[in-house]
N, C-alpha and C positions, 0 to 999 in steps of 0.2 A: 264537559270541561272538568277535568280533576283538579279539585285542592290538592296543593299542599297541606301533609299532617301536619305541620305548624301554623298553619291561617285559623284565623276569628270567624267567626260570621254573626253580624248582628242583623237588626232589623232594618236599618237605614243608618247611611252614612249621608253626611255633606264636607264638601270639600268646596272652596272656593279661593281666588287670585292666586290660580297658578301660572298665570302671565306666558303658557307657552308663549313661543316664540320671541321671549326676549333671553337676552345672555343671564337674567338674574334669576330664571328659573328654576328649582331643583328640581329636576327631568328625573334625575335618578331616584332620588329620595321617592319621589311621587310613585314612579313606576314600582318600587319595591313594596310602598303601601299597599297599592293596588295588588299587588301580588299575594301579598299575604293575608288581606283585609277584604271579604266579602260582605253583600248583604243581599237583602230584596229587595229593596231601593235604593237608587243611588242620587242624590240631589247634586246638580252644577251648580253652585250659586255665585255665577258671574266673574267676568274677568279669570276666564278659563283659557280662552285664546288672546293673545292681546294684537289688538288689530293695529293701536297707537304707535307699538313697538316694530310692527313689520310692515305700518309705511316707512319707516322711516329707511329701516333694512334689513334685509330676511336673513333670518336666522329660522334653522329648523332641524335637527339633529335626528338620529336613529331613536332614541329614546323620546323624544316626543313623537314618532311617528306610533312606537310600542304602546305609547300610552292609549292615541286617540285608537288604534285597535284593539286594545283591550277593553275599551267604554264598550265600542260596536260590539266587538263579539260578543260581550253580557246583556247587553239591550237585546240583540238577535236571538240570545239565548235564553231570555223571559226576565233577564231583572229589570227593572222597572227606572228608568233612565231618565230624570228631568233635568234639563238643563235651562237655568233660569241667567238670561240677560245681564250685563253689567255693564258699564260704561266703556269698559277697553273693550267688549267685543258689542257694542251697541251697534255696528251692521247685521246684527241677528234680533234686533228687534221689531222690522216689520215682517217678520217670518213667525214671531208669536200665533201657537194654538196649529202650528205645523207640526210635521217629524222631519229627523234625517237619518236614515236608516236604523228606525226603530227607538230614537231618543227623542221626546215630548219638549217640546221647543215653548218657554213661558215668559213672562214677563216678572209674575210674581204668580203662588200657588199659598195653599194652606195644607198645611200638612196635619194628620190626626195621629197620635203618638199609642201604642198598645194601651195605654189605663187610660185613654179618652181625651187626653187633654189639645188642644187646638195650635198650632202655630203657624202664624205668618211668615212665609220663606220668602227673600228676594233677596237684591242683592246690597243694595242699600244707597245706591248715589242718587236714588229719587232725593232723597233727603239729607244732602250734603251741600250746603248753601255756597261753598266756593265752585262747585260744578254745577248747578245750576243757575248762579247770576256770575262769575267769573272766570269762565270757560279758560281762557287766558294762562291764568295763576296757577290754575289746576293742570294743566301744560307744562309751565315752566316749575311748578311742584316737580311733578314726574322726571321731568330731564335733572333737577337734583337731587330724584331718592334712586335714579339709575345709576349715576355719579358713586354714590354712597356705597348702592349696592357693588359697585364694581371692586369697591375699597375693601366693602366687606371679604370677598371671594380671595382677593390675598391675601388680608389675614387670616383665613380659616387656611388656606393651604399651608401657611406659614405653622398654623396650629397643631395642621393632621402632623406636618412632616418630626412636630416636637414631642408628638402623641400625647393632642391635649382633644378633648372632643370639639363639636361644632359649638360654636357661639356665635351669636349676633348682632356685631358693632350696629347698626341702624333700629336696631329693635332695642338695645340699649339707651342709646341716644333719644330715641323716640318715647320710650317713656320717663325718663327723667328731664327734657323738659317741661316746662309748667303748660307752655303754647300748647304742649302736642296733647298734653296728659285732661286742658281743659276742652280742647275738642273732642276728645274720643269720650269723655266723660257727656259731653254737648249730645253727640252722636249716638250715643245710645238711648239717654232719656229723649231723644223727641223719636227714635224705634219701638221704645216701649210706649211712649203717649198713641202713636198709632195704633199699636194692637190692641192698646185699653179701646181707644178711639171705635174697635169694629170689633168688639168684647171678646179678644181673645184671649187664650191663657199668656202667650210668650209670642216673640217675635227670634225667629233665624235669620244670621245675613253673613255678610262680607266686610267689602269694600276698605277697611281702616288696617285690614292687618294687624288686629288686635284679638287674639282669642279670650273668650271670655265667658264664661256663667254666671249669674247675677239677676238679683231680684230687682226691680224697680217699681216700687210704687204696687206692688202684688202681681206684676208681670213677669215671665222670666225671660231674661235676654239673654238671647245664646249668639257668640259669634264664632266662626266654625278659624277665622285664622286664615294663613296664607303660606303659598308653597313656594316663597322667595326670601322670607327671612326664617319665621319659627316652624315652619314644616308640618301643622295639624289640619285637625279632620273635627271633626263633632259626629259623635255617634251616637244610634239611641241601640240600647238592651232591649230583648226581650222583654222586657218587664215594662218599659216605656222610658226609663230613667235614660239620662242624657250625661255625657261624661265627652270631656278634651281626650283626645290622643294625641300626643305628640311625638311622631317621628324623627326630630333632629335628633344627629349623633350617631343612626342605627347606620344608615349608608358610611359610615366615617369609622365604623366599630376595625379594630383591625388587629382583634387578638384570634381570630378561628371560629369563634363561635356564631353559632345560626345568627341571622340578621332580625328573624322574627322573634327571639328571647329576648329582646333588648327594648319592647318596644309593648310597656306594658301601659295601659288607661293612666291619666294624671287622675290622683283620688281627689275629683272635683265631681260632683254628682247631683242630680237634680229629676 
């Protein structure tokens, strides 16, 4: 498989709730990462396919079809492919400690980082208390952050057509009010109580659509983000150090230039 002279390649990336299969996914954006961004491992962590989304109605385009073969063909080709369970595709978790054509099917894993250091990967809705005692609310949650997201998609086309970059009304919203700002705050400190809990360095996850690097309590909490509002990845260096990439904007760029220039590490590091 040739690179592209303009792709990265680190030691591992994780990418998680890129919700294929629903209309708020960015297919594109995803697929261009992936094109341009290698490594030796590649961690799913959950709500990668959304199952929630395609009972209700199938949606499934060329670009997600690019994407899941381009996983295959790198798993097939030696990168090291795990894809860890999340609640939207929680039909893949009695298949945990299986393959699907060369991709390690998990529940939760530990990952060991180049300088030694230990972290807890999953996806995170073990420990999100409205989905596990309000199955319900977390339902009818979802039917209004799809609502949201649909709102968002025309105002961003309303944006490219004014040639303003991509921005995210529902990632907006979500963090300025105080509800959303003291769960995700909630949702991290009881991620890092876990990994203190089973003496690790840091915990990886998903699930809130909130990227982030952060200490807690001498733990470090990395969340890798989502590929339907802000567009990131978590990646680690050769060195072990861990850093946000954020791709929103690159897919939306529309002055000529490579789509890989655009699309450099947030200087967040750890």
């Amino acid at each position: 498989m040739t690179m592209n002279p303009n792709s990265r390649k680190y030691r591992t990336i994780w990418i998680s709730d890129t919700h294929l299969g629903s209309r708020g996914c960015k297919a594109e954006f995803l697929l261009d990462f992936l094109q341009h961004n290698h490594a030796e491992h590649i961690y799913l962590v959950g709500d990668i396919v959304d199952g929630w989304a395609l009972r209700k109605r199938w949606f499934w385009d060329a670009f997600h079809d690019q994407i899941l073969h381009l996983l295959f063909e790198r798993a097939q080709r030696g990168v090291h492919v795990t894809y860890v369970s999340g609640n939207h595709d929680e039909f893949l978790r009695p298949f945990i400690h299986h393959q699907i054509t060369a991709i390690n099917l998990e529940d939760e894993v530990v990952h060991t980082t180049a300088d030694g250091r230990k972290f807890l990967v999953l996806h995170g809705d073990q420990f999100d208390g409205v989905m596990q005692f309000a199955r319900w609310l977390a339902k009818l949650g979802d039917w209004a952050y799809e609502r949201l997201l649909m709102l968002n998609t025309v105002y961003n086309r309303w944006r490219k057509w004014l040639g303003y970059p991509y921005w995210s009304v529902s990632a907006y919203l979500k963090h300025k009010t105080k509800s959303a700002v003291n769960f995700i705050s909630a949702f991290e400190e009881t991620l890092a109580k876990e990994a203190k809990k089973r003496k690790l360095d840091g915990v990886i996850c998903g699930h809130i659509h909130h990227a982030e690097i952060r200490e807690i309590d001498g733990i470090l909490y990395c969340n890798d983000g989502d590929w339907v509002e802000s567009c990131t990845a978590l990646v680690e260096d050769w060195d072990g150090s861990l850093q946000i990439v954020q791709w929103a904007g690159v897919a939306v760029a529309a002055d000529g230039r490579d789509k890989s220039s655009l699309a450099e590490p947030e200087p967040v590091a750890a």
